[in-house]
C-alpha positions as CSV (number, residue, x, y, z in Angstrom):
1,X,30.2,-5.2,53.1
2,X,30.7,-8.5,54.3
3,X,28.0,-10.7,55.0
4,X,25.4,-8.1,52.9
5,X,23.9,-9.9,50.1
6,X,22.8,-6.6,48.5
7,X,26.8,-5.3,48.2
8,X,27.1,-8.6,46.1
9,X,24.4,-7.5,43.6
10,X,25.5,-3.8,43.8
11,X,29.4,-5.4,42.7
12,X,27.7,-7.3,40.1
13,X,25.9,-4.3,38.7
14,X,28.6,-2.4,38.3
15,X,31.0,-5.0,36.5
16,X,27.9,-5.2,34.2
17,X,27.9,-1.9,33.5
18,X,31.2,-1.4,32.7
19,X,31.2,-4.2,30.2
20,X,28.8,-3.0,28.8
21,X,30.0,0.8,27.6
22,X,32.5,-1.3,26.2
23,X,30.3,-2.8,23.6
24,X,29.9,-1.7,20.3
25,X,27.0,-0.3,19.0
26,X,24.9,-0.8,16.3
27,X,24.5,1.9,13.6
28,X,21.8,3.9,13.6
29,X,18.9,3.5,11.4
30,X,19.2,6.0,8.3
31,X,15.9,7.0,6.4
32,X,16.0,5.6,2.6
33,X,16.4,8.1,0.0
34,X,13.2,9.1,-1.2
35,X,12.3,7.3,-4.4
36,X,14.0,4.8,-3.3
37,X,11.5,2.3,-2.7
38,X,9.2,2.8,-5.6
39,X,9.0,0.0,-8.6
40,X,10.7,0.7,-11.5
41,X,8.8,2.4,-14.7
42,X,8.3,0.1,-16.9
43,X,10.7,-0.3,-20.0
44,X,8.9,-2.6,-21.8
45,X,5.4,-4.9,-22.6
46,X,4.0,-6.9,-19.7
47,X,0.7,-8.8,-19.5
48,X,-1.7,-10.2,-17.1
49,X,-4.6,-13.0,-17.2
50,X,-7.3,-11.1,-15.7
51,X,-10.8,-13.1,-14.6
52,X,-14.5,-11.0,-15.0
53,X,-17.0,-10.4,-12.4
54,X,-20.5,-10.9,-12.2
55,X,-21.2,-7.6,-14.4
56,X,-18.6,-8.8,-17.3
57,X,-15.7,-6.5,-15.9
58,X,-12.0,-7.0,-15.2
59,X,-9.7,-4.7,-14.4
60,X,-5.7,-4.4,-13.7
61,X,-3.7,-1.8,-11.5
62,X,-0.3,-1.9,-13.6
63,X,2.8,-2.6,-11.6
64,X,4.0,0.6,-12.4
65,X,2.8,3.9,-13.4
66,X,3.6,4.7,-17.0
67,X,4.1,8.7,-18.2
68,X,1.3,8.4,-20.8
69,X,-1.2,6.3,-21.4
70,X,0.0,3.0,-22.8
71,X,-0.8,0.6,-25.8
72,X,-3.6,-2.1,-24.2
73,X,-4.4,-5.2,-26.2
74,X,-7.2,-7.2,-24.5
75,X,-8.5,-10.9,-26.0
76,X,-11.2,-13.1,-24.5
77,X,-11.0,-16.5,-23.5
78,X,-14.6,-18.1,-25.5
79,X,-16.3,-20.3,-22.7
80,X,-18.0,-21.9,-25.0
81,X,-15.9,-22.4,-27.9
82,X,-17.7,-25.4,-29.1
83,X,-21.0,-23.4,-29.6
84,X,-20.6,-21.9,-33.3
85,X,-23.8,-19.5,-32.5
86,X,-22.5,-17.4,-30.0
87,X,-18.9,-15.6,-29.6
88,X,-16.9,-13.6,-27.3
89,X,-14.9,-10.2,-27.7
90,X,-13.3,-7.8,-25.5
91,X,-13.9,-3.7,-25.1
92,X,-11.3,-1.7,-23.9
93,X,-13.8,1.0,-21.4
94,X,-11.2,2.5,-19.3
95,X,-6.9,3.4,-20.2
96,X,-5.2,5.6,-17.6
97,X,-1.3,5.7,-16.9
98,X,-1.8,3.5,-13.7
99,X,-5.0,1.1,-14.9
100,X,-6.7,-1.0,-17.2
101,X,-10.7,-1.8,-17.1
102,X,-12.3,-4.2,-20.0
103,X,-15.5,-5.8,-20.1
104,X,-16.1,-8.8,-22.6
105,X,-19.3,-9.5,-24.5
106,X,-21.5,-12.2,-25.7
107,X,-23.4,-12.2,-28.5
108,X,-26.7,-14.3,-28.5
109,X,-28.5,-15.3,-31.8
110,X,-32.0,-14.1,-31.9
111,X,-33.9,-14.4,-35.0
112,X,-33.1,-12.1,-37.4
113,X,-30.6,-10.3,-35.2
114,X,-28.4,-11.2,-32.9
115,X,-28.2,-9.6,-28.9
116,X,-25.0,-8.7,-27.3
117,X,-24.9,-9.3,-23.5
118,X,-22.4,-9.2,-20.9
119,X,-20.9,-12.4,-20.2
120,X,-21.2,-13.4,-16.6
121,X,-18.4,-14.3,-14.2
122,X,-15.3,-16.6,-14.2
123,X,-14.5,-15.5,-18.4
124,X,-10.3,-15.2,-18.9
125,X,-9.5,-12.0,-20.8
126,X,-5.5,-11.7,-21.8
127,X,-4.5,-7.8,-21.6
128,X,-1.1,-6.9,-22.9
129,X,0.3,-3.5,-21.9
130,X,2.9,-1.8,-23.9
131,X,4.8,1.9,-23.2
132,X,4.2,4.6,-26.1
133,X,7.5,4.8,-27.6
């Protein structure tokens, strides 16, 4: 094929081709074992700085799911703390194995009683989760 520029591509295809069944491939992709991507149960405490909504609510989807309910400490961050009249506190309304859901309080002085409100947004509530042993 002299003179025929298609017999030069046709050579030049087939040198490619043969260098290339001599390459080596790469391995195939292998599935992981199952299980094998899911977080660790956790083996001991961990904690989390949570932040209320509008309503007075926080809650937490633990890293990991735990086999039982755990241990759940939660403590509220006062606003306020230079205001001796009113104070802040934390209630526990929802423990599973997987989530945490607190909502803190406020209470207002009123005479002769005092009111308990939900505080409003932006309040900092520490929540410390432990495994039952």
């Amino acid at each position: 094929m002299v003179g025929n520029p298609l017999g030069g591509v046709l050579r030049e295809l087939n040198r490619k081709s043969r260098t290339a069944g001599r390459r080596t491939r790469p391995p195939r992709e292998v599935d992981p074992e199952p299980g094998a991507g899911a977080p660790p149960a956790p083996c001991g405490p961990v904690g989390a700085v949570l932040v209320t909504g509008e309503d007075g609510r926080a809650a937490w989807t633990l890293p990991a799911s735990y086999e039982a309910a755990p241990v759940v400490t939660a403590a509220a961050l006062d606003p306020c703390p230079a205001d001796d009249e009113s104070t802040v506190w934390a209630v526990l309304e929802e423990v599973t194995t997987w989530s945490v859901r607190v909502r803190v309080w406020r209470s207002r002085p009123r005479r002769g009683t005092g009111v308990a409100e939900p505080v409003g947004a932006g309040v900092r509530v520490h929540v410390a989760v432990v495994p039952v042993a």
